[in-house]
MOPAC internal coordinates of N, CA, C and O (Angstrom, degrees):
PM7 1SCF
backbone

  N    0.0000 0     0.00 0     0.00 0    0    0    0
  C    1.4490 1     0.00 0     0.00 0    1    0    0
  C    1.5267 1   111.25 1     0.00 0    2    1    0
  O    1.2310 1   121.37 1   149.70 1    3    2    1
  N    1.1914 1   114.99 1   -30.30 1    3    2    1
  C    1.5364 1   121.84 1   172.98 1    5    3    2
  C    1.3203 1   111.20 1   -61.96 1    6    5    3
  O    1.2310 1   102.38 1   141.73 1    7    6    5
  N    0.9867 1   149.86 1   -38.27 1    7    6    5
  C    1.4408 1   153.86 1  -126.71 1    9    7    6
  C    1.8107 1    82.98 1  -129.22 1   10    9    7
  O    1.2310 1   112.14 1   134.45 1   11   10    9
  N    1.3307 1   132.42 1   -45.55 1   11   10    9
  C    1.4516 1   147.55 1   163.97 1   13   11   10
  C    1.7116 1    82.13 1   -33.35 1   14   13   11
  O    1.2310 1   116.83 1   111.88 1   15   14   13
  N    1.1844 1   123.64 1   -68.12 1   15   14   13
  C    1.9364 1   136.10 1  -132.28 1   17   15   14
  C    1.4478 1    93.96 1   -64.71 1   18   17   15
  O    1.2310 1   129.65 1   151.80 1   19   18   17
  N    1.5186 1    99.00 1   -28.20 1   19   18   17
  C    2.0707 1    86.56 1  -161.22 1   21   19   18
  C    1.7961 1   109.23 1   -79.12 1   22   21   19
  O    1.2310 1   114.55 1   137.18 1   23   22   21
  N    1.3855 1   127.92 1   -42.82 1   23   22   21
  C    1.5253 1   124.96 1   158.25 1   25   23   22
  C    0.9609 1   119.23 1   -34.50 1   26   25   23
  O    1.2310 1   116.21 1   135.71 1   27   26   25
  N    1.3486 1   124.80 1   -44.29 1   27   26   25
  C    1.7682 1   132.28 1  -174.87 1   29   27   26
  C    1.2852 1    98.87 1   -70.42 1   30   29   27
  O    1.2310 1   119.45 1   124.43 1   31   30   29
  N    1.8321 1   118.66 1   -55.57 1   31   30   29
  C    1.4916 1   103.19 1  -148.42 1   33   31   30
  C    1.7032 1   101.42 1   -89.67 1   34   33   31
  O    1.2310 1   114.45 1   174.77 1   35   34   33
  N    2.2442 1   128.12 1    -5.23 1   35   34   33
  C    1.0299 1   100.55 1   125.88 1   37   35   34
  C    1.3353 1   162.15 1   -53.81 1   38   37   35
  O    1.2310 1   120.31 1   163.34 1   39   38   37
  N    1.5553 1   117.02 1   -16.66 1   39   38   37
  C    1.2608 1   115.77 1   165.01 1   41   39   38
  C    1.3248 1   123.29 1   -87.51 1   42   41   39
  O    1.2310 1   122.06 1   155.93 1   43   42   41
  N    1.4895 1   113.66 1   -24.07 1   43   42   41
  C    1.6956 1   108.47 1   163.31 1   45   43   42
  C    1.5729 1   110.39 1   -46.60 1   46   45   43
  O    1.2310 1   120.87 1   130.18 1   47   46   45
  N    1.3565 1   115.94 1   -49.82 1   47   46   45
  C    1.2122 1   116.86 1  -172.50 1   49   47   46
  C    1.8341 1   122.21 1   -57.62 1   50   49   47
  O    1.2310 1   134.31 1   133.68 1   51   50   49
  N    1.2492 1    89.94 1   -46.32 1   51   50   49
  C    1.5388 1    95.43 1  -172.61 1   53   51   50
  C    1.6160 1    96.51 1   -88.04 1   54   53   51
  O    1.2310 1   108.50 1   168.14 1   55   54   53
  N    0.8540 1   139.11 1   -11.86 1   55   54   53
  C    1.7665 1   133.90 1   141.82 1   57   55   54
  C    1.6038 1   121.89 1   -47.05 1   58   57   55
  O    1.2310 1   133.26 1   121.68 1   59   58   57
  N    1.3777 1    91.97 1   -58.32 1   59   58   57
  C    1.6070 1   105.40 1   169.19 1   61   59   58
  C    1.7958 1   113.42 1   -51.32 1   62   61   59
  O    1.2310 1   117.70 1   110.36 1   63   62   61
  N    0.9931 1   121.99 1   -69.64 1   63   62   61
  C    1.4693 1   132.83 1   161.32 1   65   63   62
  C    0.9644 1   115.47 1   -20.26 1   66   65   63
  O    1.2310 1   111.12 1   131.98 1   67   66   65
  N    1.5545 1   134.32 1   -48.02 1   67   66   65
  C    1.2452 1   141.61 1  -145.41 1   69   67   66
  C    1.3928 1    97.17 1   -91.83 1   70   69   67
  O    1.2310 1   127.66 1   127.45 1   71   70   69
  N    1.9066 1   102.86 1   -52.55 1   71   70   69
  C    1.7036 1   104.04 1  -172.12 1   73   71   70
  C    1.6324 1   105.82 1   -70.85 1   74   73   71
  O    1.2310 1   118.54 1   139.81 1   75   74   73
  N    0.9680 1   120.40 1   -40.19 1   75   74   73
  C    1.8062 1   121.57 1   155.75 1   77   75   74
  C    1.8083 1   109.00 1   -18.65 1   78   77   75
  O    1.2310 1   139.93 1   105.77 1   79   78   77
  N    1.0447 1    78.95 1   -74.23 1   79   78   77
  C    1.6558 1    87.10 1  -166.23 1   81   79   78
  C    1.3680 1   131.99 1   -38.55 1   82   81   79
  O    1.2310 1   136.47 1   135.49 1   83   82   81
  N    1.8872 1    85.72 1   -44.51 1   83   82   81
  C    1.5267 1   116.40 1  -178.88 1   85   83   82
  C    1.3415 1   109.50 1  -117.66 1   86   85   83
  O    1.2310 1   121.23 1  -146.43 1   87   86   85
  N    1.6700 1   115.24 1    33.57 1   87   86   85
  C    1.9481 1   121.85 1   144.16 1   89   87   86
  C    1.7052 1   100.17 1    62.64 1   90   89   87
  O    1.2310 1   125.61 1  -160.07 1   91   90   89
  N    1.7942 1   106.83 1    19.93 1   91   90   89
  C    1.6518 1    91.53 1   159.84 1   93   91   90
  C    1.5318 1   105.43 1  -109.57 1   94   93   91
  O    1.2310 1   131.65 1     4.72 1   95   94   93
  N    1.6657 1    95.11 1  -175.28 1   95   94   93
  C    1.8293 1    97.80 1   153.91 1   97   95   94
  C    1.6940 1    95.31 1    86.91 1   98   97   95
  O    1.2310 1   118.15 1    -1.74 1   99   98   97
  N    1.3812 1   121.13 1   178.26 1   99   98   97
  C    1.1784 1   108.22 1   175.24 1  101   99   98
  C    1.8610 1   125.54 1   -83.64 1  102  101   99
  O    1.2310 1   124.21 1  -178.06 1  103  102  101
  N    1.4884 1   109.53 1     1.94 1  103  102  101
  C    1.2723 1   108.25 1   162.49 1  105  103  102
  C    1.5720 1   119.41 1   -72.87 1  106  105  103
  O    1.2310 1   124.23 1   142.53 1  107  106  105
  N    1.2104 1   109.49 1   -37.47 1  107  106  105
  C    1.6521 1   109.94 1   159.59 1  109  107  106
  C    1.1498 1    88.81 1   -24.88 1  110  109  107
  O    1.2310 1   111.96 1    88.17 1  111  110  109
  N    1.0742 1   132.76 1   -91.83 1  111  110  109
  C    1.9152 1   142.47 1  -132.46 1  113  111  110
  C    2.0226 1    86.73 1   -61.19 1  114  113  111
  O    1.2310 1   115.75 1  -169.48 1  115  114  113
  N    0.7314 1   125.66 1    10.52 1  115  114  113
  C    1.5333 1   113.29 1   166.89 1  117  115  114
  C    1.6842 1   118.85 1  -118.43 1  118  117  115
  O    1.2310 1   119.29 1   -88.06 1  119  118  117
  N    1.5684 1   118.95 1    91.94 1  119  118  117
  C    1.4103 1   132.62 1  -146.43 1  121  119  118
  C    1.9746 1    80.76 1   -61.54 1  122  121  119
  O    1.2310 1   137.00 1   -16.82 1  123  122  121
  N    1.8768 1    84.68 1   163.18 1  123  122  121
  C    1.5462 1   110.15 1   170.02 1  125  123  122
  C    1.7063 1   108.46 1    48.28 1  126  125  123
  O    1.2310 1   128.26 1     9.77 1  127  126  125
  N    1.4048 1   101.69 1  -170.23 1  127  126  125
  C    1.7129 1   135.76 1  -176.53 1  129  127  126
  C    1.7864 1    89.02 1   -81.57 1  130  129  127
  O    1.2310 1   120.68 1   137.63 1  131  130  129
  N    1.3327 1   116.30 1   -42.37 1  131  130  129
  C    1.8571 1    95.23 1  -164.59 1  133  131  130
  C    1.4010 1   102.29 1   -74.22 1  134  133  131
  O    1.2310 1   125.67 1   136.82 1  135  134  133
  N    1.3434 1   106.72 1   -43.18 1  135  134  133
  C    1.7052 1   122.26 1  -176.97 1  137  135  134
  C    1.8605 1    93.83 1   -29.78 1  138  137  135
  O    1.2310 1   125.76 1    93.19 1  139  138  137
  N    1.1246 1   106.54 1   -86.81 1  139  138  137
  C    1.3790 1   141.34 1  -161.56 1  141  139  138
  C    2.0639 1   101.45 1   -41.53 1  142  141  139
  O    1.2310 1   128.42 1   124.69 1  143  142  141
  N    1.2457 1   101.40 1   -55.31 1  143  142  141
  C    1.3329 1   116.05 1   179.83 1  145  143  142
  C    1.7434 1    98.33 1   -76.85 1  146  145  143
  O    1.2310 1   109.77 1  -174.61 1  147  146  145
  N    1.1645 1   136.80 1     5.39 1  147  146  145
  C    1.3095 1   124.23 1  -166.41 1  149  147  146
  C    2.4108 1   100.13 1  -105.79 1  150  149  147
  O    1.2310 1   139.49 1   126.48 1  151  150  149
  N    1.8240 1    79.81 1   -53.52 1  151  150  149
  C    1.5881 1    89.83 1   145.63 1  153  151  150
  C    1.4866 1   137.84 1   -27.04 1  154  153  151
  O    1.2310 1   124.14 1   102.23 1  155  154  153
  N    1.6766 1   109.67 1   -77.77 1  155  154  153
  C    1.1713 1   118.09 1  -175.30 1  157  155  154
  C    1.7626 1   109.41 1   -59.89 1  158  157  155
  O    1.2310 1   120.95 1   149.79 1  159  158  157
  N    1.5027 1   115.78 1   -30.21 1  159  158  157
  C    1.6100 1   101.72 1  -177.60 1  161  159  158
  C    1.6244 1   100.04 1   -82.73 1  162  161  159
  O    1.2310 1   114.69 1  -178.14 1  163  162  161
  N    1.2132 1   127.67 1     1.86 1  163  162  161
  C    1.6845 1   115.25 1  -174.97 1  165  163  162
  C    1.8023 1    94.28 1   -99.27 1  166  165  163
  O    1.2310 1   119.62 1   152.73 1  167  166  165
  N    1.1876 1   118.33 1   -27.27 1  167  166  165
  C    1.9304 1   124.31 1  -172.59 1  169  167  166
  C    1.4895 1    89.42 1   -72.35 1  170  169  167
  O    1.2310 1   120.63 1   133.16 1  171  170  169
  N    1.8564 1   116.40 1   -46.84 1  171  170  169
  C    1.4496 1    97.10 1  -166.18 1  173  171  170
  C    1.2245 1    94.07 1   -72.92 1  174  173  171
  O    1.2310 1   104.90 1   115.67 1  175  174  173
  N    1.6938 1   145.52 1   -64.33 1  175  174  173
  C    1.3761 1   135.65 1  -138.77 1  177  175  174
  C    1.9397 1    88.78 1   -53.09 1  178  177  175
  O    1.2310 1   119.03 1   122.23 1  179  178  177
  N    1.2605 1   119.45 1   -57.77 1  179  178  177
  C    1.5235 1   125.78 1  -169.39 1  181  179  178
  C    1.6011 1   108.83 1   -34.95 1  182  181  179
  O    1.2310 1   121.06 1   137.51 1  183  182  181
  N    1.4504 1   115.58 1   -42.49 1  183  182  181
  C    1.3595 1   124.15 1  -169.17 1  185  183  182
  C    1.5758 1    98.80 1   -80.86 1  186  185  183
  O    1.2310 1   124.18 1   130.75 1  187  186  185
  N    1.2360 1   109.58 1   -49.25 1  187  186  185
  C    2.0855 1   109.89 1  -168.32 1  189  187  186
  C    1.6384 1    81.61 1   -55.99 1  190  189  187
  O    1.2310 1   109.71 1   146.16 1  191  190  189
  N    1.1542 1   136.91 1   -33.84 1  191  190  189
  C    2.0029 1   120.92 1  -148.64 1  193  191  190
  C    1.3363 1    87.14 1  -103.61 1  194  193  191
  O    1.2310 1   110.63 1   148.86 1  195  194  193
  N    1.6134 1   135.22 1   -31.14 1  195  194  193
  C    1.9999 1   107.45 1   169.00 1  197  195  194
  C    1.8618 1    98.45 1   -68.11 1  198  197  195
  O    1.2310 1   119.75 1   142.60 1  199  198  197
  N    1.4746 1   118.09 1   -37.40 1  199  198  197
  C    1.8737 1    99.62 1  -175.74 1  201  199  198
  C    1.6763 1   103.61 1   -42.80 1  202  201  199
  O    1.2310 1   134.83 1   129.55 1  203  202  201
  N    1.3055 1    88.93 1   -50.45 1  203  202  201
  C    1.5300 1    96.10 1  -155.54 1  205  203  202
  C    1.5298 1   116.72 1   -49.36 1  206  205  203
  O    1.2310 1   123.10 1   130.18 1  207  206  205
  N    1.4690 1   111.66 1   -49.82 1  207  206  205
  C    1.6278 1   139.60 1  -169.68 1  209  207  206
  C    1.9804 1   101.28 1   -80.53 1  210  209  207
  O    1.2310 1   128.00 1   168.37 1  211  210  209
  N    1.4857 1   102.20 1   -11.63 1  211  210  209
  C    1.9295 1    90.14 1   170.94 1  213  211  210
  C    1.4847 1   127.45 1   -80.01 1  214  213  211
  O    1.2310 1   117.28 1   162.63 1  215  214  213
  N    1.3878 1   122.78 1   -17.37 1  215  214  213
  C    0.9861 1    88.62 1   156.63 1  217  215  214
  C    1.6314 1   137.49 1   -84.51 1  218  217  215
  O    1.2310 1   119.15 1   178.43 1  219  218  217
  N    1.7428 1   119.22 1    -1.57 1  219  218  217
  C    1.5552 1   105.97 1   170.62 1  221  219  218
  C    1.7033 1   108.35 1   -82.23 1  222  221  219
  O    1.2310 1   128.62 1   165.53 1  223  222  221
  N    1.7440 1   101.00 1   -14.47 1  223  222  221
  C    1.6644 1    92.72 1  -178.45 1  225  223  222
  C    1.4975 1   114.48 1   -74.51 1  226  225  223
  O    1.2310 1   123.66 1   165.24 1  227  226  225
  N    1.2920 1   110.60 1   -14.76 1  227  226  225
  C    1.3662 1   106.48 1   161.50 1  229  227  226
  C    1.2810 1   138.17 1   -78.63 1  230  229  227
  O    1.2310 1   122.25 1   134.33 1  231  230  229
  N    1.3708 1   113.29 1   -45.67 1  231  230  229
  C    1.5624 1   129.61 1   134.34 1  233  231  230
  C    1.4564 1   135.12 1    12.08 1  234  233  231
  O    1.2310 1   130.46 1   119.17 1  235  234  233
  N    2.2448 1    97.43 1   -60.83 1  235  234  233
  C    0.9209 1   138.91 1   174.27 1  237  235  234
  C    1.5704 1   114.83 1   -68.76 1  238  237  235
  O    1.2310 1   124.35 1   123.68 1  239  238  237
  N    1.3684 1   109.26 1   -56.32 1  239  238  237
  C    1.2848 1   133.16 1   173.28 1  241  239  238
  C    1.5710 1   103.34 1   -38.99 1  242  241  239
  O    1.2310 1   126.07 1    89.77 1  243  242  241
  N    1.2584 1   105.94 1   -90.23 1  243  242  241
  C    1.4387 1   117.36 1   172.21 1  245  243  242
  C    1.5818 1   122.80 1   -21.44 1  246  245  243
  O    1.2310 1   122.48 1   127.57 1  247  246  245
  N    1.1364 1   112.86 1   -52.43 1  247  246  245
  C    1.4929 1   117.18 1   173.19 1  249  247  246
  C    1.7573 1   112.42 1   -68.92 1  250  249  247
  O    1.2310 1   124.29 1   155.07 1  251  250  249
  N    1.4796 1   109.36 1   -24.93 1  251  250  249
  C    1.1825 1   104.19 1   171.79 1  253  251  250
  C    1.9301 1   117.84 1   -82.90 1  254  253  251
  O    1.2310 1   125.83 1   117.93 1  255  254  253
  N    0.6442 1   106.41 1   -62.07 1  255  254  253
  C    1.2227 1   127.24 1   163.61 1  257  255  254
  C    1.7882 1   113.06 1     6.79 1  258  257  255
  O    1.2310 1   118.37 1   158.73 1  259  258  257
  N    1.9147 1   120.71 1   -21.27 1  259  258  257
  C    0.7988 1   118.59 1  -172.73 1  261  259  258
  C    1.9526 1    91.72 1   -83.51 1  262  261  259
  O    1.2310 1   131.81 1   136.52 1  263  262  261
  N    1.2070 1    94.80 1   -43.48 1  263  262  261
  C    1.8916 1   102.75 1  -178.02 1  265  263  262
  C    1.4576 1   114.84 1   -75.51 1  266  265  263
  O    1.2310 1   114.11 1  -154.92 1  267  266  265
  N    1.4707 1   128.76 1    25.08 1  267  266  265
  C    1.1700 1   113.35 1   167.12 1  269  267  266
  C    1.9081 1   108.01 1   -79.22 1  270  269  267
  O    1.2310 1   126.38 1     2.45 1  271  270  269
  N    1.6926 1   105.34 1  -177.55 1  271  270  269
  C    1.1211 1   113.82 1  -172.57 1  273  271  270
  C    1.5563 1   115.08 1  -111.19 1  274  273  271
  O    1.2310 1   141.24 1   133.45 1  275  274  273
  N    1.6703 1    76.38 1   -46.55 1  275  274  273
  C    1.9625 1   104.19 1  -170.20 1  277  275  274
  C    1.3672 1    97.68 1   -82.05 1  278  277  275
  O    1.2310 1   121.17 1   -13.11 1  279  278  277
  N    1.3092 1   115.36 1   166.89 1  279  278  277
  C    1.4134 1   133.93 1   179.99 1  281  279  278
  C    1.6323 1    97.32 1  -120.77 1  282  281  279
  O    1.2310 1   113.25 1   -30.51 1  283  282  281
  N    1.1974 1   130.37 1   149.49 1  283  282  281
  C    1.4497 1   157.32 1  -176.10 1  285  283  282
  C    1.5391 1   108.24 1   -25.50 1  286  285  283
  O    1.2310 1   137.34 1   119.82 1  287  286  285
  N    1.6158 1    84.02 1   -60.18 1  287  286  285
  C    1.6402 1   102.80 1  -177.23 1  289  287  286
  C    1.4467 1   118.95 1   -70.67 1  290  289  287
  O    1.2310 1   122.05 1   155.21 1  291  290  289
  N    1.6171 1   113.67 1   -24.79 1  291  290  289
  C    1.3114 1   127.37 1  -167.37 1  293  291  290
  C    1.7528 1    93.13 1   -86.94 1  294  293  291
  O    1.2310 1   110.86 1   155.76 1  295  294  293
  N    1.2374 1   134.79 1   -24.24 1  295  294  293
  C    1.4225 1   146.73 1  -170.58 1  297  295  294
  C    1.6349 1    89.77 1   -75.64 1  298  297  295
  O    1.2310 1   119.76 1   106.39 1  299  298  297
  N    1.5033 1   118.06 1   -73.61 1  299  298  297
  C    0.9868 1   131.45 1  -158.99 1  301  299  298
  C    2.0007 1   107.42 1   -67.54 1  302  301  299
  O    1.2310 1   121.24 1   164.89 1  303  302  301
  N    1.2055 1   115.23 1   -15.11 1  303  302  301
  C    1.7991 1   117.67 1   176.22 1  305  303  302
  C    1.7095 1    92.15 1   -86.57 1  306  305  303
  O    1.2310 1   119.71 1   130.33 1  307  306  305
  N    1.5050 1   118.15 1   -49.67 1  307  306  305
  C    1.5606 1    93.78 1  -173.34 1  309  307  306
  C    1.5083 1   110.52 1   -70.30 1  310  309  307
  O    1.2310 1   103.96 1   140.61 1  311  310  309
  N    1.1679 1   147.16 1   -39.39 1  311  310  309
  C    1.0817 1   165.59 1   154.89 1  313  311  310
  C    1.6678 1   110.41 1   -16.29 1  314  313  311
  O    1.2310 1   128.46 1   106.01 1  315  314  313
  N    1.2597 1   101.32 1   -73.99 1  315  314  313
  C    1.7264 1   102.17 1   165.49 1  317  315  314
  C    1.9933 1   121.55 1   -67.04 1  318  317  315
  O    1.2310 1   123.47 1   170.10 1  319  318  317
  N    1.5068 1   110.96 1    -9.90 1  319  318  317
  C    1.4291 1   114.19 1  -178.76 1  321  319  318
  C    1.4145 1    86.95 1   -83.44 1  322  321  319
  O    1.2310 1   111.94 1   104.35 1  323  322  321
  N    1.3816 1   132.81 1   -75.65 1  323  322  321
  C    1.2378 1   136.07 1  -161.38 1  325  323  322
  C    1.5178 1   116.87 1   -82.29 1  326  325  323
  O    1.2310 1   114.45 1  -149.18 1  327  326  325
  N    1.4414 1   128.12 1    30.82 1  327  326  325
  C    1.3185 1   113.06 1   160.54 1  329  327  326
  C    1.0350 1   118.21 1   -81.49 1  330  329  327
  O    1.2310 1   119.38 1   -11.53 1  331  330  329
  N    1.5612 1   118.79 1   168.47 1  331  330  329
  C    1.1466 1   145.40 1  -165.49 1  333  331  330
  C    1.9360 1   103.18 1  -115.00 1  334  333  331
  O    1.2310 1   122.97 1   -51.36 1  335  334  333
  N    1.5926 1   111.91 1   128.64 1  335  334  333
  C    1.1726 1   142.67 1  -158.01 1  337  335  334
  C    1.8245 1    99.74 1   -66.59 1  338  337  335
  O    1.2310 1   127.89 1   -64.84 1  339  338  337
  N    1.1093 1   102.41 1   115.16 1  339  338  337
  C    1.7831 1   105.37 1   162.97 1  341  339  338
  C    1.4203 1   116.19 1    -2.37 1  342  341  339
  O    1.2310 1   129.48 1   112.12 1  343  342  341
  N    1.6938 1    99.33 1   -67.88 1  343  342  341
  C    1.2802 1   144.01 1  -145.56 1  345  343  342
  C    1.4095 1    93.14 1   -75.17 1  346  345  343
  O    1.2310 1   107.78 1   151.17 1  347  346  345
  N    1.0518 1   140.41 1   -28.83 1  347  346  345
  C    1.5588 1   129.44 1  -178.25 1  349  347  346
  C    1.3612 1   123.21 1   -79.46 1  350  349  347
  O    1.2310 1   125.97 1   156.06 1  351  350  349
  N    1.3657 1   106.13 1   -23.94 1  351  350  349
  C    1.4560 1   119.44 1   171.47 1  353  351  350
  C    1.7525 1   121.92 1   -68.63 1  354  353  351
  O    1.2310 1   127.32 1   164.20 1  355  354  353
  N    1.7131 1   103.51 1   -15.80 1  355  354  353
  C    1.6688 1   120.25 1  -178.24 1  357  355  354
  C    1.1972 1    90.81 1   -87.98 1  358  357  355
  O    1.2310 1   112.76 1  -173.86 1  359  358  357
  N    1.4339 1   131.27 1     6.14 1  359  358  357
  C    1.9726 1   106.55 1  -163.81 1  361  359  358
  C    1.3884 1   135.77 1   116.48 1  362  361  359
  O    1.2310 1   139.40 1  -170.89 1  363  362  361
  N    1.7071 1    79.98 1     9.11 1  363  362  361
  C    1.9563 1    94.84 1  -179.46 1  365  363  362
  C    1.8273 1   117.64 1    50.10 1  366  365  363
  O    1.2310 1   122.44 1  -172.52 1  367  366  365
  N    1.4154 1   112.94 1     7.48 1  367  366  365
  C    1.3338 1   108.25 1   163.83 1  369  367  366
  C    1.7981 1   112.93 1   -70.27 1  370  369  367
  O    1.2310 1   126.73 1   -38.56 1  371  370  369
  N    0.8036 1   104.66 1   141.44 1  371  370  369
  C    1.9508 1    96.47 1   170.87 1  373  371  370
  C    1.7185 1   103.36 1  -110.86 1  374  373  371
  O    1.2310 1   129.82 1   -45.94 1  375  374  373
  N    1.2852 1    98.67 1   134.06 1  375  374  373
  C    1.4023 1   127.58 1  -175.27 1  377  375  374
  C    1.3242 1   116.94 1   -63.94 1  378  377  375
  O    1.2310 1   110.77 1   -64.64 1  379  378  377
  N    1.6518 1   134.96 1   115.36 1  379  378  377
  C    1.1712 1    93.37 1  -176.46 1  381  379  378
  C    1.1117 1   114.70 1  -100.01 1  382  381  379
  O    1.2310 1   105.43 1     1.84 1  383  382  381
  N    1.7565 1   144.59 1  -178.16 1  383  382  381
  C    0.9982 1   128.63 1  -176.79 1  385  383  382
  C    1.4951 1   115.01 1   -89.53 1  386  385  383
  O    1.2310 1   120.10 1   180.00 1  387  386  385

């Protein structure tokens, strides 16, 4: 599922970007060029400190791992039932085809 995370959390990004660019989504809600640029250095510092903090969260993982419930696949069926649409992150407009 990890290796799943990195496609997704590139397209969050370049979703994110997009509604940035074009003043939807919740970066809209951050006025002007500083607004916007003030964001992107707090997402990166946020992202360098989960790189940084994975290997004890795995660590963590591992030791947990005897008390899980779900199985991989059972993670990955709720996961794909209950995601949440690209498209909401541009501005909650839905696209039509």
């Amino acid at each position: 599922l990890l290796w799943l995370n990195a496609g997704y959390y590139i397209a969050r990004l370049a979703a994110g970007m997009w509604a940035g660019a074009t003043g939807r989504g919740e970066v809209g809600r951050f006025p002007g060029l500083t607004g916007k640029l003030r964001l992107a250095r707090a997402i990166w510092r946020a992202n360098l400190e989960a790189l940084w903090m994975t290997p004890l969260t795995l660590r963590k993982r591992r030791a947990l791992r005897p008390l899980r419930r779900l199985s991989a696949s059972e993670t990955t069926a709720l996961l794909r039932k209950h995601q949440v649409p690209l498209w909401t992150m541009m501005g909650g407009v839905k696209r039509s085809k």
